[in-house]
C-alpha positions as MATLAB code, in Angstrom:
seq = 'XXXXXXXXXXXXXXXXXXXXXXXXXXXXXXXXXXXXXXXXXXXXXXXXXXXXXXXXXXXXXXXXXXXXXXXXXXXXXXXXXXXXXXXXXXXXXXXXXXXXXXXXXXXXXXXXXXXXXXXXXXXXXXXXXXXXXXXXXXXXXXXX';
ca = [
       0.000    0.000    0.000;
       1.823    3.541   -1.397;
      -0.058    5.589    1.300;
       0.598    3.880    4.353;
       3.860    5.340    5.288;
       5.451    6.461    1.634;
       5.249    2.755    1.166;
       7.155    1.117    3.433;
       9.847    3.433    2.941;
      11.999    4.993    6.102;
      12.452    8.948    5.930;
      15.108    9.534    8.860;
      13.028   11.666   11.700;
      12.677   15.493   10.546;
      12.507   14.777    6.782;
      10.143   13.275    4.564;
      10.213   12.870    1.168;
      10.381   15.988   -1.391;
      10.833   16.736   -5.136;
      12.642   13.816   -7.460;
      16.321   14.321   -9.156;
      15.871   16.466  -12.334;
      13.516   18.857  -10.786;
      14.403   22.256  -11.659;
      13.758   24.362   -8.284;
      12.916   28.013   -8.193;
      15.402   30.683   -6.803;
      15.083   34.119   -5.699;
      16.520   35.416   -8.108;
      14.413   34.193  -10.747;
      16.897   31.825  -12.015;
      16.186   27.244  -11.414;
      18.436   24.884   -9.900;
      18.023   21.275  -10.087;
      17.204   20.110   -6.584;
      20.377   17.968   -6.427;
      22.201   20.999   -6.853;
      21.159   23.104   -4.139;
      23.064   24.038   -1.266;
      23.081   24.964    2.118;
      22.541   29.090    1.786;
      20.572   28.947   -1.523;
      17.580   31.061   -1.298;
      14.489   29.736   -3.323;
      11.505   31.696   -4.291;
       9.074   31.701   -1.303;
       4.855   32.293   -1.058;
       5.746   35.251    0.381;
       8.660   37.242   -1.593;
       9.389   39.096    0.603;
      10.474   36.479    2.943;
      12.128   34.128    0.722;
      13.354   30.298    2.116;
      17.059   29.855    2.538;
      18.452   26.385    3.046;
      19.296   25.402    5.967;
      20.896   22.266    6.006;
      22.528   19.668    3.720;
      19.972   18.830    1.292;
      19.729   14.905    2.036;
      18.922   12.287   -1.210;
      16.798    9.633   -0.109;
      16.377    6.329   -2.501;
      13.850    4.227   -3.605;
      10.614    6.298   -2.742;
       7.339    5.593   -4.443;
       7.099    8.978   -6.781;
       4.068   10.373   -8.537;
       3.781   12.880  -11.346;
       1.634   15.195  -11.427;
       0.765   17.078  -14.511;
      -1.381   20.522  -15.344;
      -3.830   21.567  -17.706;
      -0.963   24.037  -18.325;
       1.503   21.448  -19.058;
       3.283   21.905  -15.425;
       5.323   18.858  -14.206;
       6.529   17.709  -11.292;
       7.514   14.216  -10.220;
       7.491   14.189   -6.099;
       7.033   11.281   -3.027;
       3.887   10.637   -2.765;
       3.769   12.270    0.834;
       5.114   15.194    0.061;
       2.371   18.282   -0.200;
       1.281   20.857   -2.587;
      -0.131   24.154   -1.697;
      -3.758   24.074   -2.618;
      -5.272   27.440   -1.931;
      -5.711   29.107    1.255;
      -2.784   27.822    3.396;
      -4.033   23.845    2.415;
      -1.626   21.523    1.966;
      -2.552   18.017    0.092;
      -0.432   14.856    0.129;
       0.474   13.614   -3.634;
      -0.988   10.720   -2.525;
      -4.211   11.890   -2.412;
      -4.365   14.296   -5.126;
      -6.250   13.257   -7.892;
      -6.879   14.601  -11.752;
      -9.665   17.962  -11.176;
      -8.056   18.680   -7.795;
      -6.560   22.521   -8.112;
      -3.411   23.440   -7.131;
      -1.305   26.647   -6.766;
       1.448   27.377   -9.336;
       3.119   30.345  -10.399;
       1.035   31.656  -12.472;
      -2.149   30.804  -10.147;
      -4.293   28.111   -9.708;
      -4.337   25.627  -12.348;
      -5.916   22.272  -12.288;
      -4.279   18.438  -12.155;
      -5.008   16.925  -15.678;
      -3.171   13.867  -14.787;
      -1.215   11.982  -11.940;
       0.555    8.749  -12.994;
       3.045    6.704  -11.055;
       6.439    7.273  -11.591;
       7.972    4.484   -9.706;
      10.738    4.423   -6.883;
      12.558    7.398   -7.501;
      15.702    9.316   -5.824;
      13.858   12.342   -3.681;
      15.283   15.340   -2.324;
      14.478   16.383    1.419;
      14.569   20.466    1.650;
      15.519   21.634    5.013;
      14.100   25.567    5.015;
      13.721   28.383    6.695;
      10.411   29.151    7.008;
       6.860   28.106    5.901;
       8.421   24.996    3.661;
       7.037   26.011    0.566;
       9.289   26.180   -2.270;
       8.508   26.554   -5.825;
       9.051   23.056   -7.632;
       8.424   23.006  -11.902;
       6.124   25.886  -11.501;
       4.121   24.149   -9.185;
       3.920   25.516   -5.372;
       4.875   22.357   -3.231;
       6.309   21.971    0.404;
];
């Protein structure tokens, strides 16, 4: 069963699962970084830019987690564990898990809805220690 604890996988105490290798992450400064590349001190894009997130510790690469990806009526992509959340409007957060195709979501742009969610198998994720409210801006798509 993929929902009962990201499927029998172990994510050390603190972490959780987070956005797969290849995912380009939003900065700041309006430039992407693939989440394998980010560093401790990297500031990401943020809900609120005026407070952006900085990192705040090692990013850690976690193996063999049950991955989803998501896609938009917009053509957005992201490939994530299927615990971690997406910002859905209004300070909600949904698990991947239970996201399903009609479900809205916030991107950059604004809301957009889920046209499809398939499953992408047991990927390499990426936990993202931040500074702040956790939400980080992942292919477009608002996720944390």
């Amino acid at each position: 069963d993929l929902r009962a604890s990201g499927g029998g996988v172990f994510f050390p105490e603190g972490s959780g699962g987070g956005p797969a290798a290849g995912t380009l992450i939003g900065l700041a400064n309006g430039a992407n970084k693939l989440v394998e590349d980010l560093a401790v001190g990297d500031v990401l894009r943020g809900l609120d830019t005026a407070n952006p997130e900085t990192v705040v510790a090692a990013v850690q690469a976690i193996t063999d987690v049950p991955c989803f990806t998501l896609t938009t009526h917009t053509n957005k992509s992201l490939t994530l564990s299927s615990d971690h959340t997406l910002q859905a409007g209004a300070g909600a957060r949904i698990p991947v898990i239970d996201i399903v195709p009609n479900d809205s979501v916030d991107t950059e742009i604004g809301q957009e809805y889920i046209l499809s969610k398939t499953f992408a198998g047991l990927l390499t994720v990426y936990h993202i220690p931040l500074s702040r409210n956790k939400f980080h801006l992942g292919g477009g798509i608002w996720c944390g």
